[in-house]
C-alpha positions as CSV (number, residue, x, y, z in Angstrom):
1,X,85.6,99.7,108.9
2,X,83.7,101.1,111.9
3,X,80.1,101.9,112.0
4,X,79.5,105.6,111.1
5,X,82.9,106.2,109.0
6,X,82.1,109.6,107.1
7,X,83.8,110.3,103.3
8,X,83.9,113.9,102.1
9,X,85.2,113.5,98.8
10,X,86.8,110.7,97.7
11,X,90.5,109.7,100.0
12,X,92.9,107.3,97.4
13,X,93.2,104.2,99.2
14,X,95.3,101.7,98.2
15,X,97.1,98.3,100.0
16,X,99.9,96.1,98.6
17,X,98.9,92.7,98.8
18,X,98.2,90.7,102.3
19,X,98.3,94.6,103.8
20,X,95.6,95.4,106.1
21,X,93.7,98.6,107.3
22,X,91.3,99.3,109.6
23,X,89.5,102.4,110.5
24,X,87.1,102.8,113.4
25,X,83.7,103.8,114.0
26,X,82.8,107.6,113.3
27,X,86.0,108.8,111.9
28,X,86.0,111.6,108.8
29,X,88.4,111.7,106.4
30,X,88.0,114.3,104.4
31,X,89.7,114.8,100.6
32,X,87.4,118.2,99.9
33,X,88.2,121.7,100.6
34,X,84.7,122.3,100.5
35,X,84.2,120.4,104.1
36,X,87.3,122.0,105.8
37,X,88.4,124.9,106.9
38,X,91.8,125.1,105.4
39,X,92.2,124.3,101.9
40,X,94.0,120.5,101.4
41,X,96.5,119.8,98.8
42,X,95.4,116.9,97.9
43,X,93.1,113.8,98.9
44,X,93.6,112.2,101.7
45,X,95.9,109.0,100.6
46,X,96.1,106.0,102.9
47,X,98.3,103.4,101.5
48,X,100.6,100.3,102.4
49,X,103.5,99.7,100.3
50,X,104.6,96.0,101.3
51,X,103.1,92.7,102.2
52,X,102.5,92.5,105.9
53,X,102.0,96.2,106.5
54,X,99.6,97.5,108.7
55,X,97.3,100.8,109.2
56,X,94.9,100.9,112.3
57,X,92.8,103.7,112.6
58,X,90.8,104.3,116.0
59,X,87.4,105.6,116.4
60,X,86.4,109.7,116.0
61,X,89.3,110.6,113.9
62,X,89.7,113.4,112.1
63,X,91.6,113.5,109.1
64,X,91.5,116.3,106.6
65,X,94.2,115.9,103.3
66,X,96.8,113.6,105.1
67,X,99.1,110.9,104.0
68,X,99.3,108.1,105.6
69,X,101.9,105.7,103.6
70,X,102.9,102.4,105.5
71,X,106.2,99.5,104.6
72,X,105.3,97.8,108.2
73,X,103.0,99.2,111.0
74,X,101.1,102.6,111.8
75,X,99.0,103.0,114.1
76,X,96.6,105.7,114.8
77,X,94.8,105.7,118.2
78,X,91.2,107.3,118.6
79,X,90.2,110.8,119.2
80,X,93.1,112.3,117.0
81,X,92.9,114.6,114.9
82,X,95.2,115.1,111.8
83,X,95.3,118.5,110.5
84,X,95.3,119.4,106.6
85,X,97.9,118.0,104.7
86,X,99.7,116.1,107.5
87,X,102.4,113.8,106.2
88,X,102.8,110.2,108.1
89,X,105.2,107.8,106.9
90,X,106.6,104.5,108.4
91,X,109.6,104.0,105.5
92,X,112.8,106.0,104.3
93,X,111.2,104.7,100.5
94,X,115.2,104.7,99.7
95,X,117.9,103.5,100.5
96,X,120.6,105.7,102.4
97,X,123.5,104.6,100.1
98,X,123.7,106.9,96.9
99,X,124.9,103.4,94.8
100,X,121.6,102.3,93.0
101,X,119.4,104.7,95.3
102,X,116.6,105.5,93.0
103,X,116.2,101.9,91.3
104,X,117.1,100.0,94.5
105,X,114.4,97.0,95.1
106,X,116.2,96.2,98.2
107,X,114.2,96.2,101.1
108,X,116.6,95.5,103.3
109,X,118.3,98.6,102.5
110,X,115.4,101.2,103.4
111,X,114.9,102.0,107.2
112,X,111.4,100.8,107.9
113,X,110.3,101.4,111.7
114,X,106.6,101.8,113.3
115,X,104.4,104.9,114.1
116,X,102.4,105.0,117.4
117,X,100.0,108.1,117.8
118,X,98.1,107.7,121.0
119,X,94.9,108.8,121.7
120,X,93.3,112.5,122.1
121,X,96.7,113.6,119.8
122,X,96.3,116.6,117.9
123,X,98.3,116.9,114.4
124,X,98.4,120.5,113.2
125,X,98.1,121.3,109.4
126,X,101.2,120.0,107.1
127,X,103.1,118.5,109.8
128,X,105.5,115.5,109.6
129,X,105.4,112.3,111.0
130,X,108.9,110.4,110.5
131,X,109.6,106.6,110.8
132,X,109.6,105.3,114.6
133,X,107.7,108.2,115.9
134,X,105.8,107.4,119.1
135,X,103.5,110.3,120.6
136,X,101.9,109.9,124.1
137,X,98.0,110.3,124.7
138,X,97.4,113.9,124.5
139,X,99.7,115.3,122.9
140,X,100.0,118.1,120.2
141,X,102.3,118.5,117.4
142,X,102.5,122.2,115.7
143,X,102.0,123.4,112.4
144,X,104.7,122.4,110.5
145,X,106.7,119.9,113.0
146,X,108.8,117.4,111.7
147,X,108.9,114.8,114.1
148,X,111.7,112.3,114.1
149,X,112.4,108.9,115.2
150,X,111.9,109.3,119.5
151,X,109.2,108.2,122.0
152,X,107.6,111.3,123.3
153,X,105.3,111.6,126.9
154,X,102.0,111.8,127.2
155,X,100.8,115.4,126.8
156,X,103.9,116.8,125.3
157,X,103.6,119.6,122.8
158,X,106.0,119.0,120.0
159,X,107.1,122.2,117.8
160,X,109.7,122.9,115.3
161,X,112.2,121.2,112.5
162,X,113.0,118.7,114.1
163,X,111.0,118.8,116.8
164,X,111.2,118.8,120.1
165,X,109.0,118.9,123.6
166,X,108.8,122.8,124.3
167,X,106.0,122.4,126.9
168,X,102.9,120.0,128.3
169,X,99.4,120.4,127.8
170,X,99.2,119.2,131.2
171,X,100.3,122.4,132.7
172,X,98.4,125.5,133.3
């Protein structure tokens, strides 16, 4: 953990065995209403759900409610900011085939693939980051987005369900 991390209220944090997660210097999470300006469903949760998995948080983040669940590799750059009750996940958490779906332990079953937010990204509130996301430097993602698998450029605004690029913060 970075120098100058900053807790409002208590995040749930919890790793799987030889998991790792890092978060840098001055970022806020925060897991209290009280220290936000929209109210948060819940505490922020950061957690890995399999040996080997990943979370790497830059430095001056913002997050405010989020969860951040990871099977294999997420990683966050610095300067982003995650509105309330964002949702970033890394796993399908089940398999695709309905035989055995809900008490599957079959790893190999599940679509696992990595998230990649670059830096300066802005998250609005509840919106949804899917397995193999990758947003550019930049960027913004809209209230409510669901983002799906796809590398997206640097300074794209993503909006909708699913999303897509409906302009650049680039252009004037």
């Amino acid at each position: 953990m970075g120098s100058g991390v900053v807790f409002y209220g208590s995040p749930q944090i919890k790793l799987c065995m030889s998991s790792s997660l890092s978060i840098g210097a001055r970022t806020v999470i925060c897991s209290d209403s009280d220290y936000t300006a929209l109210a948060l469903n819940h505490k922020t949760k950061i957690s890995t759900i399999r040996a080997g998995a990943s979370i790497e948080i830059g430095s001056d983040v913002g997050i405010s409610g989020a969860c951040i669940v990871c099977a294999e590799s997420i990683r966050i750059g610095s300067e982003v900011l995650l509105g309330a009750n964002v949702l970033i996940v890394d796993s399908d958490f089940h398999p695709i085939n309905p035989v055995g779906r809900r008490h599957s332990d079959d790893d190999t079953q599940i679509g696992v693939a990595p998230v990649v937010v670059g830096d300066n990204v802005f998250i609005g509130t509840r919106a949804t980051l899917l397995k193999g996301v990758s947003i550019g430097k930049d960027s913004v993602v809209a209230a409510g987005a669901v983002v799906a698998a796809g590398n997206y450029v640097d300074g794209a605004i993503l909006a909708g369900n699913p999303a897509r690029i409906i302009g650049s913060v680039y252009k004037e």
